[in-house]
mmCIF file as Biopython writes it, N, C-alpha, C and O atoms, coordinates in Angstrom:
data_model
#
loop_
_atom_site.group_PDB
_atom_site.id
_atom_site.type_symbol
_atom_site.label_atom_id
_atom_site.label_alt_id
_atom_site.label_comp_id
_atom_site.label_asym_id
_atom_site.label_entity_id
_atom_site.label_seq_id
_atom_site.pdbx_PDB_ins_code
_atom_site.Cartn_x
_atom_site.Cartn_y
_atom_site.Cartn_z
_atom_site.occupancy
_atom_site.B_iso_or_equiv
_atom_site.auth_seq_id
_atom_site.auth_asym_id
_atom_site.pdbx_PDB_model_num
ATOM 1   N N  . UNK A ? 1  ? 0.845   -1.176 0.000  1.0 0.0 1  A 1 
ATOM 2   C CA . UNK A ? 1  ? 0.000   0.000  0.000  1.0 0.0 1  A 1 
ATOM 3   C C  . UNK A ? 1  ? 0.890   1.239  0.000  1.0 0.0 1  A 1 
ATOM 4   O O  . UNK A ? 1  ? 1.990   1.226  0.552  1.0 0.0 1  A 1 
ATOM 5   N N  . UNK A ? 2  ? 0.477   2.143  -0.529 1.0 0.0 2  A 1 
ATOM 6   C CA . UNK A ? 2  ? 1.121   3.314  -1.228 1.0 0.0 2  A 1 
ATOM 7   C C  . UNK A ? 2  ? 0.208   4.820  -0.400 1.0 0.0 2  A 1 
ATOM 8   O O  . UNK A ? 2  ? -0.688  5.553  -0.818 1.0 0.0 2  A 1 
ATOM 9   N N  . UNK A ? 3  ? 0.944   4.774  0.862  1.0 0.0 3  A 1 
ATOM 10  C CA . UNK A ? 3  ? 0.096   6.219  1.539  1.0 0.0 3  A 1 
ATOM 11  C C  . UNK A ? 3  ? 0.817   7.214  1.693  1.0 0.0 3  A 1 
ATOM 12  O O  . UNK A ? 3  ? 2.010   6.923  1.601  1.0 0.0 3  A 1 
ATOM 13  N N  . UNK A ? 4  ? 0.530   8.727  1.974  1.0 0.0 4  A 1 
ATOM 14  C CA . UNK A ? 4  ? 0.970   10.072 2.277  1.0 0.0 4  A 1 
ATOM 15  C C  . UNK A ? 4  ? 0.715   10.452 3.251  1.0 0.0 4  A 1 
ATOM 16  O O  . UNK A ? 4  ? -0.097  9.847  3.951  1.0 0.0 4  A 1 
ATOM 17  N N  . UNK A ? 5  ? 1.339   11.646 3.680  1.0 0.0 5  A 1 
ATOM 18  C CA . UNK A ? 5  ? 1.674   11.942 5.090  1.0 0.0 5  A 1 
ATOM 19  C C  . UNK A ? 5  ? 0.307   12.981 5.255  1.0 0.0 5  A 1 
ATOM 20  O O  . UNK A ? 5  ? 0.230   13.416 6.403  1.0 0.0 5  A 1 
ATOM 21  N N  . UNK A ? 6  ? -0.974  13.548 4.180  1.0 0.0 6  A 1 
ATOM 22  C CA . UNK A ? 6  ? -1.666  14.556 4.569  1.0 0.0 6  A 1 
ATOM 23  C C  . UNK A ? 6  ? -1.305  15.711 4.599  1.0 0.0 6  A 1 
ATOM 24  O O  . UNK A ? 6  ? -0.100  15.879 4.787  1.0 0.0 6  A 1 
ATOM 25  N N  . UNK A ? 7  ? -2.199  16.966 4.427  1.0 0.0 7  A 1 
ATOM 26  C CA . UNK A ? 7  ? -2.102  18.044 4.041  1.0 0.0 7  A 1 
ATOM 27  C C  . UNK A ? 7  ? -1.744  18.795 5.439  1.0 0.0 7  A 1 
ATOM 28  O O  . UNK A ? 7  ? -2.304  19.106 6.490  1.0 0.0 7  A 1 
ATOM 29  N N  . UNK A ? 8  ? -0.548  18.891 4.849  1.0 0.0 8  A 1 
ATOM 30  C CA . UNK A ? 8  ? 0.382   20.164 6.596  1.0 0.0 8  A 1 
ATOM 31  C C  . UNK A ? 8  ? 0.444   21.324 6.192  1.0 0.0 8  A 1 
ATOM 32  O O  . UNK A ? 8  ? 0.217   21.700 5.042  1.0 0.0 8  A 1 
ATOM 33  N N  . UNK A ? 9  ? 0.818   22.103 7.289  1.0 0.0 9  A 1 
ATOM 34  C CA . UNK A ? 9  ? 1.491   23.589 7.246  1.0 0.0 9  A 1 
ATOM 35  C C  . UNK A ? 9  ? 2.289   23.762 6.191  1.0 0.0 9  A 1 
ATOM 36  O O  . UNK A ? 9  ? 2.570   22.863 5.398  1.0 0.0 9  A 1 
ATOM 37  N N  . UNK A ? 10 ? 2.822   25.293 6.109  1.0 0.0 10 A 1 
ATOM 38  C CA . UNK A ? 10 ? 3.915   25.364 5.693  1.0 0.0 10 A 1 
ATOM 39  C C  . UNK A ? 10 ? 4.739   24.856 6.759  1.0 0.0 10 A 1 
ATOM 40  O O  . UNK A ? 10 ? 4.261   24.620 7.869  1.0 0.0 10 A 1 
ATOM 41  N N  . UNK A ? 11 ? 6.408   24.610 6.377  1.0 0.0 11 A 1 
ATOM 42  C CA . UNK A ? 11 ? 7.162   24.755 7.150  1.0 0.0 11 A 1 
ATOM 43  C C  . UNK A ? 11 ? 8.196   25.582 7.336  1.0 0.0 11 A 1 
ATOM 44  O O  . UNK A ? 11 ? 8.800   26.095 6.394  1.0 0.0 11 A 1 
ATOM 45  N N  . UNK A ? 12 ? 8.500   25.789 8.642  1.0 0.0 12 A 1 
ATOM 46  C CA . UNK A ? 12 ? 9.587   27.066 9.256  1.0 0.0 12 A 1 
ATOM 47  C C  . UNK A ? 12 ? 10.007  27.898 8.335  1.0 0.0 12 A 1 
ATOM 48  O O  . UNK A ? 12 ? 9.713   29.090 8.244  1.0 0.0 12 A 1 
ATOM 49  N N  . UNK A ? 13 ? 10.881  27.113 7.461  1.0 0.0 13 A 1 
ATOM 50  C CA . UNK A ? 13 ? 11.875  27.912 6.766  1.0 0.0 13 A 1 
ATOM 51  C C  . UNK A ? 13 ? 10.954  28.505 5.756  1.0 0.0 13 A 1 
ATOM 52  O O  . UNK A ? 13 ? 11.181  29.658 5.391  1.0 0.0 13 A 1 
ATOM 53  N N  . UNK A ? 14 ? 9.799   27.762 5.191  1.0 0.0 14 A 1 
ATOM 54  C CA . UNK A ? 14 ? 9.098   28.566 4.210  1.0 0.0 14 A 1 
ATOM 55  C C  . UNK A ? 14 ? 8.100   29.738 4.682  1.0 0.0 14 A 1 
ATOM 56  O O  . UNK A ? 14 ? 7.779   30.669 3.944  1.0 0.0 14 A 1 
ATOM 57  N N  . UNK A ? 15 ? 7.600   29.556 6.150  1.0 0.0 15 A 1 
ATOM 58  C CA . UNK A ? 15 ? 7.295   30.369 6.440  1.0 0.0 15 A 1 
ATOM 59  C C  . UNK A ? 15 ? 8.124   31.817 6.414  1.0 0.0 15 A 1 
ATOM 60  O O  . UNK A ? 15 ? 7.761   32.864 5.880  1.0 0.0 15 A 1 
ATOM 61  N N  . UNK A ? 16 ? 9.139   31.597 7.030  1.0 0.0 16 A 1 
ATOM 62  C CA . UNK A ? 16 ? 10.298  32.562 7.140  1.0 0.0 16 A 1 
ATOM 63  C C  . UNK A ? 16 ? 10.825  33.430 5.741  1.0 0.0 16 A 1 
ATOM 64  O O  . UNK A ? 16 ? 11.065  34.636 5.796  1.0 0.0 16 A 1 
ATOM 65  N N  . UNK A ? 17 ? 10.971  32.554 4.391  1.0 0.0 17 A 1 
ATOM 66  C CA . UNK A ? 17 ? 11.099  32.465 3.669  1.0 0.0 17 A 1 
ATOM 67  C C  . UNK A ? 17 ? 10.138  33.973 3.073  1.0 0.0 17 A 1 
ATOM 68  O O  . UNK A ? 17 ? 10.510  35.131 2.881  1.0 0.0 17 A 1 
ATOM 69  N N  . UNK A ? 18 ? 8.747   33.279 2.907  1.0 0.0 18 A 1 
ATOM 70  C CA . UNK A ? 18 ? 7.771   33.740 2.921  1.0 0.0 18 A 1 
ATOM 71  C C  . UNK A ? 18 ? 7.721   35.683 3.408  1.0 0.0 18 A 1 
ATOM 72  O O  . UNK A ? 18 ? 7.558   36.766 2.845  1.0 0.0 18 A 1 
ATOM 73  N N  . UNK A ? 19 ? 7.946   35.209 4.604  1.0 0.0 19 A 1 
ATOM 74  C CA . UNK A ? 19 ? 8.058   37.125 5.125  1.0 0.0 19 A 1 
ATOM 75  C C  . UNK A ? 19 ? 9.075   37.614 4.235  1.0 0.0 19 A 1 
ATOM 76  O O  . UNK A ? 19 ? 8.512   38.444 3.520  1.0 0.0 19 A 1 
ATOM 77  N N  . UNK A ? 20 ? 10.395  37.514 3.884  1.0 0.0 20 A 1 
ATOM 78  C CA . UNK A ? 20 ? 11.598  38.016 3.506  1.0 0.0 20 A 1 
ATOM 79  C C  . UNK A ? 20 ? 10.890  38.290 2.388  1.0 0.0 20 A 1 
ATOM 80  O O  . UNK A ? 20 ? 11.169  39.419 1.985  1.0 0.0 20 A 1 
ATOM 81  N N  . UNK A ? 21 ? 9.706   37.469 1.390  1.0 0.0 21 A 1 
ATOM 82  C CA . UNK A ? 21 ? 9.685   38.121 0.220  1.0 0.0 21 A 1 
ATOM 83  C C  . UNK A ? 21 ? 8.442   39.486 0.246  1.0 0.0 21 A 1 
ATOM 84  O O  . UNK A ? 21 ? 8.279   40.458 -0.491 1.0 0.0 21 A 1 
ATOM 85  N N  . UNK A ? 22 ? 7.734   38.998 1.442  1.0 0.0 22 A 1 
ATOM 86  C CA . UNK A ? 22 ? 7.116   39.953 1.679  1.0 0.0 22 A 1 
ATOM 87  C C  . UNK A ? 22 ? 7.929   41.758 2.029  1.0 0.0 22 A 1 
ATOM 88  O O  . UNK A ? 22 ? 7.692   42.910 1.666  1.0 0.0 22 A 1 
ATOM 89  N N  . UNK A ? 23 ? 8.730   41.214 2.735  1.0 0.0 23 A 1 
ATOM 90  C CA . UNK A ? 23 ? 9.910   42.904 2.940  1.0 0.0 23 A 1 
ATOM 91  C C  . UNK A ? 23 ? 10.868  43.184 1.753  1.0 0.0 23 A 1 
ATOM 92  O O  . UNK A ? 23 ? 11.728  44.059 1.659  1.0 0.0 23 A 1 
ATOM 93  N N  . UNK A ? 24 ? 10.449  42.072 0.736  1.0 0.0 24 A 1 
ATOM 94  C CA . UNK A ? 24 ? 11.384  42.639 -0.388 1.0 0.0 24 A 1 
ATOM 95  C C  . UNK A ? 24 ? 10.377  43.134 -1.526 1.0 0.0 24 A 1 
ATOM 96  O O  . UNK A ? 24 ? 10.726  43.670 -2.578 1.0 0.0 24 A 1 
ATOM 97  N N  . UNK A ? 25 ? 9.139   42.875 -1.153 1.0 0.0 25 A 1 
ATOM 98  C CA . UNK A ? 25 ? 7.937   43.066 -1.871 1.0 0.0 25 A 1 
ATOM 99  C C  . UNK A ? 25 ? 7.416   45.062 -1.578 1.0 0.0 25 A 1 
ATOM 100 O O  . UNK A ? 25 ? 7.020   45.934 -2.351 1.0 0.0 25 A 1 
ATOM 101 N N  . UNK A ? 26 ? 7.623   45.042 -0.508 1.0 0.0 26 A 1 
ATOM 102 C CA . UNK A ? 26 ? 7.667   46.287 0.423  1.0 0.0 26 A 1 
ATOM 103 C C  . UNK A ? 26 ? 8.473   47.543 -0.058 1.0 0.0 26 A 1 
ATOM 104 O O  . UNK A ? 26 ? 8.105   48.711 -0.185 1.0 0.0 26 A 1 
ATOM 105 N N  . UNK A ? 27 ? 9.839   46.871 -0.315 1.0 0.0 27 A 1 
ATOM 106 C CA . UNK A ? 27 ? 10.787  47.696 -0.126 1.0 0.0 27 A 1 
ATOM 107 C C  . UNK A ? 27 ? 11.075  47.969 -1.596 1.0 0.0 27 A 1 
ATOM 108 O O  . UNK A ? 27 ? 11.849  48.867 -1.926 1.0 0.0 27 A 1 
ATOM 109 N N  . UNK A ? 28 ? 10.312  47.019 -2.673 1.0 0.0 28 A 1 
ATOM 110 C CA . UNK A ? 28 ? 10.235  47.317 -4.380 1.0 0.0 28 A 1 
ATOM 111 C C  . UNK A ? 28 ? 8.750   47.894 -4.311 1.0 0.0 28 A 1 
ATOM 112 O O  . UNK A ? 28 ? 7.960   47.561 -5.194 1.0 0.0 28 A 1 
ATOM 113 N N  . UNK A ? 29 ? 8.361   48.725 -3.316 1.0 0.0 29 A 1 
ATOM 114 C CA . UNK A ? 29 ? 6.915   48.996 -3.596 1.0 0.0 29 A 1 
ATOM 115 C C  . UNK A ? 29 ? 6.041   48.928 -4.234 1.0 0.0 29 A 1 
ATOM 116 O O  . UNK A ? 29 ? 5.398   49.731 -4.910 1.0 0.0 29 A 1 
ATOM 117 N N  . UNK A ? 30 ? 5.980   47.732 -3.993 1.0 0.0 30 A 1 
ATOM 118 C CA . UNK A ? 30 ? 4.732   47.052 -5.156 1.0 0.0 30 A 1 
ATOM 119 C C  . UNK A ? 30 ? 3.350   47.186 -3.932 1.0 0.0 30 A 1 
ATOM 120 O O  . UNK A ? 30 ? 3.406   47.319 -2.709 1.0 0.0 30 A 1 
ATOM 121 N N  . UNK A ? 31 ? 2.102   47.081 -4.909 1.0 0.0 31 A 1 
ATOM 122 C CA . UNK A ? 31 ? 0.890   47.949 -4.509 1.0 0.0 31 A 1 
ATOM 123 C C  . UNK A ? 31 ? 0.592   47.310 -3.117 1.0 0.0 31 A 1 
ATOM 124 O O  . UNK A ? 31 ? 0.485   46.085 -3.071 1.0 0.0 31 A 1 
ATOM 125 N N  . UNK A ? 32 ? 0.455   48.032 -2.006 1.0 0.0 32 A 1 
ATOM 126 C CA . UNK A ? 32 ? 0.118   47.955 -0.675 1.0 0.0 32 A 1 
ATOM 127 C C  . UNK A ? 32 ? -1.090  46.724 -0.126 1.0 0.0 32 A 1 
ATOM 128 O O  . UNK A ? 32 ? -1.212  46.021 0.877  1.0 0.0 32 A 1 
ATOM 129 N N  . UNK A ? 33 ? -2.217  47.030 -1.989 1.0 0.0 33 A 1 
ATOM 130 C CA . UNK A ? 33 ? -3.255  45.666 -1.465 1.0 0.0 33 A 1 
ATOM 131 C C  . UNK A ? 33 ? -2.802  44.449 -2.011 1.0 0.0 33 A 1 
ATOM 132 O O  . UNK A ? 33 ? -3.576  43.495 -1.939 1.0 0.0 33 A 1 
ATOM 133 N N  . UNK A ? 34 ? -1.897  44.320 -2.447 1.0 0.0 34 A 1 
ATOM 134 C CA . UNK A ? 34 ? -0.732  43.077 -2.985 1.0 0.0 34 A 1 
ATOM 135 C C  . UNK A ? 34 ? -0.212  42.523 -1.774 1.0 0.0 34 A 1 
ATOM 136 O O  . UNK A ? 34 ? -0.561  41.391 -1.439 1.0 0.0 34 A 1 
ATOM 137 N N  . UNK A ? 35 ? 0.481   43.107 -1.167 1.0 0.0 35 A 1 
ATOM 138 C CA . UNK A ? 35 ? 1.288   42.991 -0.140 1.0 0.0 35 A 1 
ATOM 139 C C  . UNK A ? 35 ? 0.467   42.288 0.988  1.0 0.0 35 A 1 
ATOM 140 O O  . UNK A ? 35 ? 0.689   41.176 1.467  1.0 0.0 35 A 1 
ATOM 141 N N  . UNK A ? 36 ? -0.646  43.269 1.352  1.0 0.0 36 A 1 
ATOM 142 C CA . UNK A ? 36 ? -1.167  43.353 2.481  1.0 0.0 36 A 1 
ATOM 143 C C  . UNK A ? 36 ? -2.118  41.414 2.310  1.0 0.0 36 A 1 
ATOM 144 O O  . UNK A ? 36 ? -2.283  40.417 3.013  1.0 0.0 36 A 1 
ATOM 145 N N  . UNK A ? 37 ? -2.357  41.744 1.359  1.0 0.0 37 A 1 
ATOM 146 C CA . UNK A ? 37 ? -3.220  40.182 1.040  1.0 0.0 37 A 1 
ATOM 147 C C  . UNK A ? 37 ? -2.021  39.021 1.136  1.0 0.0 37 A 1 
ATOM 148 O O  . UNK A ? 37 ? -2.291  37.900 1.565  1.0 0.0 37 A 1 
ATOM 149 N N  . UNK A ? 38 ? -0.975  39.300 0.799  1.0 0.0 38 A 1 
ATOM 150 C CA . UNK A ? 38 ? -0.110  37.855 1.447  1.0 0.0 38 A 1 
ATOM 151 C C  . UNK A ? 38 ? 0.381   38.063 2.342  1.0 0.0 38 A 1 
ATOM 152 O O  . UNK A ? 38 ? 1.039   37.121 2.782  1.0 0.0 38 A 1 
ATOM 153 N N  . UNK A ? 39 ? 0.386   39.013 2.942  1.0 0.0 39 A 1 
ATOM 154 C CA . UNK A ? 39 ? 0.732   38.996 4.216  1.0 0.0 39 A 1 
ATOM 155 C C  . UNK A ? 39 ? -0.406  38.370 4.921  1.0 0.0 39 A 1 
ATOM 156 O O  . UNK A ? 39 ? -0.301  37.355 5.608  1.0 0.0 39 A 1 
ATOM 157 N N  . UNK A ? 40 ? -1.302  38.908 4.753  1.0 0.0 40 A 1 
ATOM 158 C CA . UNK A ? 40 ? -2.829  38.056 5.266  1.0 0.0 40 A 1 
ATOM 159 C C  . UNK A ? 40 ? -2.697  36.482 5.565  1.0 0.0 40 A 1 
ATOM 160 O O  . UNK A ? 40 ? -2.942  35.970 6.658  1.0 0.0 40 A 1 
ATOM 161 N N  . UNK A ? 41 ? -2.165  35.634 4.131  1.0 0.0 41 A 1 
ATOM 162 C CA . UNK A ? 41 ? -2.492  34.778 3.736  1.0 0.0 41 A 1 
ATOM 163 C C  . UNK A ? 41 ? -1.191  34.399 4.698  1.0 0.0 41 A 1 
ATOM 164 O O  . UNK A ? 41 ? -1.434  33.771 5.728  1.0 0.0 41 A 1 
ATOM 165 N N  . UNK A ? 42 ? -0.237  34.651 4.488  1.0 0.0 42 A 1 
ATOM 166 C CA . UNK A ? 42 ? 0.889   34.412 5.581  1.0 0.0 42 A 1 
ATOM 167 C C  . UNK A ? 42 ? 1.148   33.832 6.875  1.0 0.0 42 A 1 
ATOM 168 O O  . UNK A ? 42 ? 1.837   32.985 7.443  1.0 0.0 42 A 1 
ATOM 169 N N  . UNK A ? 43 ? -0.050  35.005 7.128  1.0 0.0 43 A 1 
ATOM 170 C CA . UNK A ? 43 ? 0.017   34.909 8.917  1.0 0.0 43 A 1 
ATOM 171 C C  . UNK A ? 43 ? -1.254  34.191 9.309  1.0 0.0 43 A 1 
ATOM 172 O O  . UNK A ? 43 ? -1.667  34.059 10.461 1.0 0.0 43 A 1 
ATOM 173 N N  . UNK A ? 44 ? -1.848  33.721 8.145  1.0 0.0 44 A 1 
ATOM 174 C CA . UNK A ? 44 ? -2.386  32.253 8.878  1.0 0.0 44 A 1 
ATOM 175 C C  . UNK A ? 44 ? -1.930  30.729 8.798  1.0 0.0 44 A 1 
ATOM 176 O O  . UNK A ? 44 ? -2.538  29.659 8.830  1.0 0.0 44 A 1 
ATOM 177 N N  . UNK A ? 45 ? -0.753  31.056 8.693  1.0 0.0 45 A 1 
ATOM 178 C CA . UNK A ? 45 ? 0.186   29.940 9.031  1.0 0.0 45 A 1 
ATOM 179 C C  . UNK A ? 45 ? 1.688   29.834 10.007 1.0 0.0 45 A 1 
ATOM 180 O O  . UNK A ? 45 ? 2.863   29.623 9.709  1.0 0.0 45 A 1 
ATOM 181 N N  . UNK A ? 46 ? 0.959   30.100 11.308 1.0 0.0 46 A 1 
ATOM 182 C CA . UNK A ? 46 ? 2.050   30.706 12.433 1.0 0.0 46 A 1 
ATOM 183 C C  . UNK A ? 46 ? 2.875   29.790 12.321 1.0 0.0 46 A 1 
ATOM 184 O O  . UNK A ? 46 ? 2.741   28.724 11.719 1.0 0.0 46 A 1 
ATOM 185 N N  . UNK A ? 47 ? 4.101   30.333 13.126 1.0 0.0 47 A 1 
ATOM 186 C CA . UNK A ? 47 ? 5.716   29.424 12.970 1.0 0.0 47 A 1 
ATOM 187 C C  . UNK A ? 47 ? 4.809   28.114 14.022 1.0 0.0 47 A 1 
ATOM 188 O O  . UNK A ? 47 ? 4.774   26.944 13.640 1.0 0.0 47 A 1 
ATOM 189 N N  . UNK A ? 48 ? 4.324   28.441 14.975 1.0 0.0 48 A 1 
ATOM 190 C CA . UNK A ? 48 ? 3.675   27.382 16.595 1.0 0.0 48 A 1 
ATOM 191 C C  . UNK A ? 48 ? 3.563   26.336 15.735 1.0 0.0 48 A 1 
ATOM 192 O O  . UNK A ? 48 ? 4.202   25.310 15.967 1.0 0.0 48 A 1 
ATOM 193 N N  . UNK A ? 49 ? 2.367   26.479 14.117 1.0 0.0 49 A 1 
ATOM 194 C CA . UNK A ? 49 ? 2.440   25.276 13.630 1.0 0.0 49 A 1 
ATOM 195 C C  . UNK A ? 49 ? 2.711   24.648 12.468 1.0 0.0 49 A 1 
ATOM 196 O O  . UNK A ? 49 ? 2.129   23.736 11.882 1.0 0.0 49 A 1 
ATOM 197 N N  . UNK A ? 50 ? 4.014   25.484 12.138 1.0 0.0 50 A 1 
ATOM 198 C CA . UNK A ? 50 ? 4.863   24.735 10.972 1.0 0.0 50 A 1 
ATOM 199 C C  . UNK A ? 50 ? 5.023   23.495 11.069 1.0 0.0 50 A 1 
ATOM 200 O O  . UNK A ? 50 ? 5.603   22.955 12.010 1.0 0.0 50 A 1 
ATOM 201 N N  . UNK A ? 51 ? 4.652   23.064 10.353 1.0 0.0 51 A 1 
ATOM 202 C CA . UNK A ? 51 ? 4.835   21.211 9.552  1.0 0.0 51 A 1 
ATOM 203 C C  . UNK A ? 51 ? 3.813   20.562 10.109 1.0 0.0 51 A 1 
ATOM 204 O O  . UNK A ? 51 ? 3.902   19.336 10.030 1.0 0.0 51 A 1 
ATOM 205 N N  . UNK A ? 52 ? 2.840   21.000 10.663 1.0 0.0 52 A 1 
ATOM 206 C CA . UNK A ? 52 ? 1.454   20.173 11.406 1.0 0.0 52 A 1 
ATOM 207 C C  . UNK A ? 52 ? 0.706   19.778 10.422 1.0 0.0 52 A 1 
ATOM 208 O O  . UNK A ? 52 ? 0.613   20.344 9.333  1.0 0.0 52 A 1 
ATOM 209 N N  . UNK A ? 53 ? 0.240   18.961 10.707 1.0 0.0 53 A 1 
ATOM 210 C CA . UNK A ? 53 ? -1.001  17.830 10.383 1.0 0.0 53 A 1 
ATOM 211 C C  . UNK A ? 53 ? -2.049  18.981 10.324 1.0 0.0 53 A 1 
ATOM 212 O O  . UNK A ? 53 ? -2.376  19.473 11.404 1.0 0.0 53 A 1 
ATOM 213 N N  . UNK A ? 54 ? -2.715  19.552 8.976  1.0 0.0 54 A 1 
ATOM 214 C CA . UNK A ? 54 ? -3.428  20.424 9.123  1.0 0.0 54 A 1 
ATOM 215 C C  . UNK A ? 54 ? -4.779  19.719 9.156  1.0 0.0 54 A 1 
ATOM 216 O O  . UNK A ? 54 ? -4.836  18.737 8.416  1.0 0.0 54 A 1 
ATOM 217 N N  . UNK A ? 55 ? -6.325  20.122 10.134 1.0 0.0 55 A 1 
ATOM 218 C CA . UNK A ? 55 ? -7.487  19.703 10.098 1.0 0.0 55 A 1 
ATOM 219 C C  . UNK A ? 55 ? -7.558  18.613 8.791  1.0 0.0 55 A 1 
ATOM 220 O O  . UNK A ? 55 ? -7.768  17.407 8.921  1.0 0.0 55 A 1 
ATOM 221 N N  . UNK A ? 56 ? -7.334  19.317 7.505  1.0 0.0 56 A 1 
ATOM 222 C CA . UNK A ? 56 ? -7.790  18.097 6.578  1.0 0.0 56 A 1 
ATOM 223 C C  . UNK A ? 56 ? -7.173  17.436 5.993  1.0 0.0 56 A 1 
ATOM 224 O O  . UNK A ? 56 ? -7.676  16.762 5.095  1.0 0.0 56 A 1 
ATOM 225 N N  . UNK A ? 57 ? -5.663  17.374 6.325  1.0 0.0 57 A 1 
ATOM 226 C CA . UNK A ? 57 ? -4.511  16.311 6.652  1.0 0.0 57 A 1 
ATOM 227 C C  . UNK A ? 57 ? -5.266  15.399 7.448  1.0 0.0 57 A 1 
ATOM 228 O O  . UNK A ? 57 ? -5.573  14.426 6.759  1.0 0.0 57 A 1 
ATOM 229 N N  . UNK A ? 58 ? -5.706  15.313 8.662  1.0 0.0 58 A 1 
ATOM 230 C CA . UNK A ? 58 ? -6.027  14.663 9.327  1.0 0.0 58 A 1 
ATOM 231 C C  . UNK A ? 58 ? -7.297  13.855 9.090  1.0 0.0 58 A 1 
ATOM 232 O O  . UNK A ? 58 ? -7.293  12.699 9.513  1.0 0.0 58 A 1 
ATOM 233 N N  . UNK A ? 59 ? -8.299  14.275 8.517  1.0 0.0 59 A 1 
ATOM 234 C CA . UNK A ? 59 ? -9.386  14.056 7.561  1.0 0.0 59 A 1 
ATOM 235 C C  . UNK A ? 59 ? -8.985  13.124 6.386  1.0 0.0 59 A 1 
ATOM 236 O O  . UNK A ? 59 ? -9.643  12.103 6.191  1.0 0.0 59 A 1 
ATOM 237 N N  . UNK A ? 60 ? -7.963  13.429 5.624  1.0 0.0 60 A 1 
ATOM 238 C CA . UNK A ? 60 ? -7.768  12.581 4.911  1.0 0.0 60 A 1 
ATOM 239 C C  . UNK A ? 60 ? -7.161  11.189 5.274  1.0 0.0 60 A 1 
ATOM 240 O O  . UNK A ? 60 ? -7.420  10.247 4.525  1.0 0.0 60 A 1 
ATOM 241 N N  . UNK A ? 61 ? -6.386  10.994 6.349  1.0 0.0 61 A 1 
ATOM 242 C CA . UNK A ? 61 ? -5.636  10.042 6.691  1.0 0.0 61 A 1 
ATOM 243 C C  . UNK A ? 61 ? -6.598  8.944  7.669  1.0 0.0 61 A 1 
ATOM 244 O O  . UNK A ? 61 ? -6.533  7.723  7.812  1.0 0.0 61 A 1 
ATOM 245 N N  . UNK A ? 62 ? -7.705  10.220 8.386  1.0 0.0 62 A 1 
ATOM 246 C CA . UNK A ? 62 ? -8.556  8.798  9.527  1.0 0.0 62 A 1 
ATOM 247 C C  . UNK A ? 62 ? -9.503  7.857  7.966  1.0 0.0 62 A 1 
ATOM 248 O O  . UNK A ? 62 ? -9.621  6.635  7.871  1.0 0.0 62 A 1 
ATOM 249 N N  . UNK A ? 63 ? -10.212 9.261  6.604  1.0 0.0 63 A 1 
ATOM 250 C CA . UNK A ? 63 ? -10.749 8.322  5.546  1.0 0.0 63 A 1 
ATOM 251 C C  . UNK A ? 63 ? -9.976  7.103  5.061  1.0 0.0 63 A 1 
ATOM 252 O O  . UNK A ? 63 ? -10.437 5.962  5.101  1.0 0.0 63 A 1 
ATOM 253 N N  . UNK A ? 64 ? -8.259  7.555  4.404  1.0 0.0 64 A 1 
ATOM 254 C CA . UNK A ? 64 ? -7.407  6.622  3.939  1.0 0.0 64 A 1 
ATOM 255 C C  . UNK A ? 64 ? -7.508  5.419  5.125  1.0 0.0 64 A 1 
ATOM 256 O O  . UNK A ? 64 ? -7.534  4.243  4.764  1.0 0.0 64 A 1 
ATOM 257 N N  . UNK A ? 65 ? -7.560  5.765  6.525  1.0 0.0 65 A 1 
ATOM 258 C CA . UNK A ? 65 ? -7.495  4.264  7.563  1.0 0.0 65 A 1 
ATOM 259 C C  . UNK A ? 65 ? -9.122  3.795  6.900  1.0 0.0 65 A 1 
ATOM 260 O O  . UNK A ? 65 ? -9.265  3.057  5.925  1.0 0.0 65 A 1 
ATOM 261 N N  . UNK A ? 66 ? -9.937  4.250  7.476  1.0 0.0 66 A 1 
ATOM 262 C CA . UNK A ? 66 ? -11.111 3.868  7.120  1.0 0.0 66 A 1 
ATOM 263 C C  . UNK A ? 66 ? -11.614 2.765  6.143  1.0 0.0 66 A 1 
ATOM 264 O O  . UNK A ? 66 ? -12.315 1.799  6.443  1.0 0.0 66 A 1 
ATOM 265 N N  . UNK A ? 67 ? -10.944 3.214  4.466  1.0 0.0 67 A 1 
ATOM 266 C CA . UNK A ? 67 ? -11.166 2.615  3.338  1.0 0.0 67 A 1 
ATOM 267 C C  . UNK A ? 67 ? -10.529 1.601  3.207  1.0 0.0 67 A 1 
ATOM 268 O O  . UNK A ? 67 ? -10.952 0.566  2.692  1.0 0.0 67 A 1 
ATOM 269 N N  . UNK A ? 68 ? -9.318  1.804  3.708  1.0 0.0 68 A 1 
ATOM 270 C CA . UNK A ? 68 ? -8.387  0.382  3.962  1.0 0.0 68 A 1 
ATOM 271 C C  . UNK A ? 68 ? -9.051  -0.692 4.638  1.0 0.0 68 A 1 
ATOM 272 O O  . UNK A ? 68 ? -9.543  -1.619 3.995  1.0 0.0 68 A 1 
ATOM 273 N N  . UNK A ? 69 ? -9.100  -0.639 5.846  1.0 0.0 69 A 1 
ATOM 274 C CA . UNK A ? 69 ? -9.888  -1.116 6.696  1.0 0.0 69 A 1 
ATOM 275 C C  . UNK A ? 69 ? -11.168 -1.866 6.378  1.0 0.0 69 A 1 
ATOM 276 O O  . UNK A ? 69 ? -11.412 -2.878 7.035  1.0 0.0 69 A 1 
ATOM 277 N N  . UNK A ? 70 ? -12.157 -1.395 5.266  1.0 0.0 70 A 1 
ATOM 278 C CA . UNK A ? 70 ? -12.967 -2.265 4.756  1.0 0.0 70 A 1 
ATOM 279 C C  . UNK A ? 70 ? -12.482 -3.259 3.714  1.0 0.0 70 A 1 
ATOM 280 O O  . UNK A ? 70 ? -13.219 -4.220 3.493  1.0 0.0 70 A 1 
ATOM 281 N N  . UNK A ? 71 ? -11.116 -3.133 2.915  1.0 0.0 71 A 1 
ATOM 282 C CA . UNK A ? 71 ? -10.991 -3.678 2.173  1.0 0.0 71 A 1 
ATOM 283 C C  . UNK A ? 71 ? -10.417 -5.042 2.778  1.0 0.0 71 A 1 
ATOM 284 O O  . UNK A ? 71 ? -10.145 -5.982 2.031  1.0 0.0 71 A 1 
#
């Protein structure tokens, strides 16, 4: 059987990653509602839970037990 680990976070470094292009995004002043929207999108992926098992990571993996399981 051939399984995956489920849909996670970003992780650390991409989070991190992530801001730097945001302050280089900033600092080439590109349009403020550009910015401001990935930054948005950003910071709902705190460092606390880089590389986590996101809600439907977890969803997918109890179905994948599930389907197995009947077979």
């Amino acid at each position: 059987m051939l399984s995956r680990h489920g849909i996670r976070y970003p992780g650390r470094k991409d989070i991190v990653n992530g801001q730097s292009v945001i302050s280089e995004l900033r600092r080439r002043e590109v349009s403020s509602a550009v910015v401001h929207r990935l930054q948005s999108v950003l910071e709902s992926f705190p460092l606390s839970e880089a590389a986590l098992l996101a809600e439907p990571g977890a969803r997918e993996q109890w179905d994948l037990g599930h389907r197995t399981a009947h077979r």
